[in-house]
N, C-alpha and C positions, 0 to 999 in steps of 0.2 A: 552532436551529443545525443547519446541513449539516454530515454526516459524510460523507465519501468511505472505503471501506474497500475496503482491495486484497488480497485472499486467496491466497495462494499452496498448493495443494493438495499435498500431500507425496506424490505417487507413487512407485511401483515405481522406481526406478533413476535418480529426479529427481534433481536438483543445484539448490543454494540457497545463495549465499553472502550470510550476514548481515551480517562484516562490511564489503562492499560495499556491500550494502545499506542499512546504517546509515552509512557514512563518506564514500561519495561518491552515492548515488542519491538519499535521498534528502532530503540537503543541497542537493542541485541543485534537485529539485523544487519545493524551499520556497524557496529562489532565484529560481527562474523566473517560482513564482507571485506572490512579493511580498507584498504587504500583505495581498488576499482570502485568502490561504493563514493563518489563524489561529494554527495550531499542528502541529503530528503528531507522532502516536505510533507503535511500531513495537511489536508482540506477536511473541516470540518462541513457537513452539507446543513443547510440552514431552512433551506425554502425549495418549492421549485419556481417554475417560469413565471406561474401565477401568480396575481397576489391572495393568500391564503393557501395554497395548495403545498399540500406534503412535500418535502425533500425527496427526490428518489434515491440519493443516497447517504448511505449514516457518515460516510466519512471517504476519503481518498488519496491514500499515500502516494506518494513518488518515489522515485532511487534513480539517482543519475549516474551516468557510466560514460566513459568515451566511445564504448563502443560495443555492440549484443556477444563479442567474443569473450572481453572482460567482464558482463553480468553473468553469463554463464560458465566462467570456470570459475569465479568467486563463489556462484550458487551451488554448484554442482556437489561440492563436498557437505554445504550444509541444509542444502532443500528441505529433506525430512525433518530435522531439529526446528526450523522455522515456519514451516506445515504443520508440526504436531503443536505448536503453539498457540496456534488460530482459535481454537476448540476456549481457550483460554477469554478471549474478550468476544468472541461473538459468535451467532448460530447461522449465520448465512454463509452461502458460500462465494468465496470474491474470485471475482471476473480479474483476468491482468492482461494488461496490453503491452507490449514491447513497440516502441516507436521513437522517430529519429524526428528532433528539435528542427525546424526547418527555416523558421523566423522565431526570436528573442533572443 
């Protein structure tokens, strides 16, 4: 199983709104991509390692795929549509990682 994971880093003076993030972004995305789009999840960041110390991130979606061939012909037609939406809940810019489930 493909994981797509979308990290949103919690900076200095950053804006993140989750519940956008959960109610319309990415509803849409699981929309767009249809059937290769499996499932997602969305991690809210709480803390970090420390006790009292910042979140390093606001927040951390997932999108599961069976496979990087099926998350990229799914994305491929709507990239841009789901890029120009970001602008919409937050001011930072997200890091994404493509990686394969290896234990769970």
């Amino acid at each position: 199983m493909i994981k797509v994971s979308i990290l949103y880093p919690a900076t200095e003076g950053s804006r993140f709104d989750l519940d956008y993030y959960r109610d319309s972004h990415m509803p849409m995305v699981k929309a767009k991509l249809g059937a290769a789009c499996l499932k997602y999840t969305i991690d809210q960041g709480v803390s970090g390692a420390a006790p009292g110390s910042p979140t390093p991130f606001h927040a951390i979606g997932t999108l599961f795929f069976d496979s990087v061939d099926a998350f990229r012909s799914s994305m491929a037609p709507h990239g841009k549509e789901i890029g120009a939406d970001v602008k919409n809940y937050t001011t930072v810019a997200p890091i994404m990682l493509v990686s394969e489930a290896v234990v769970g």
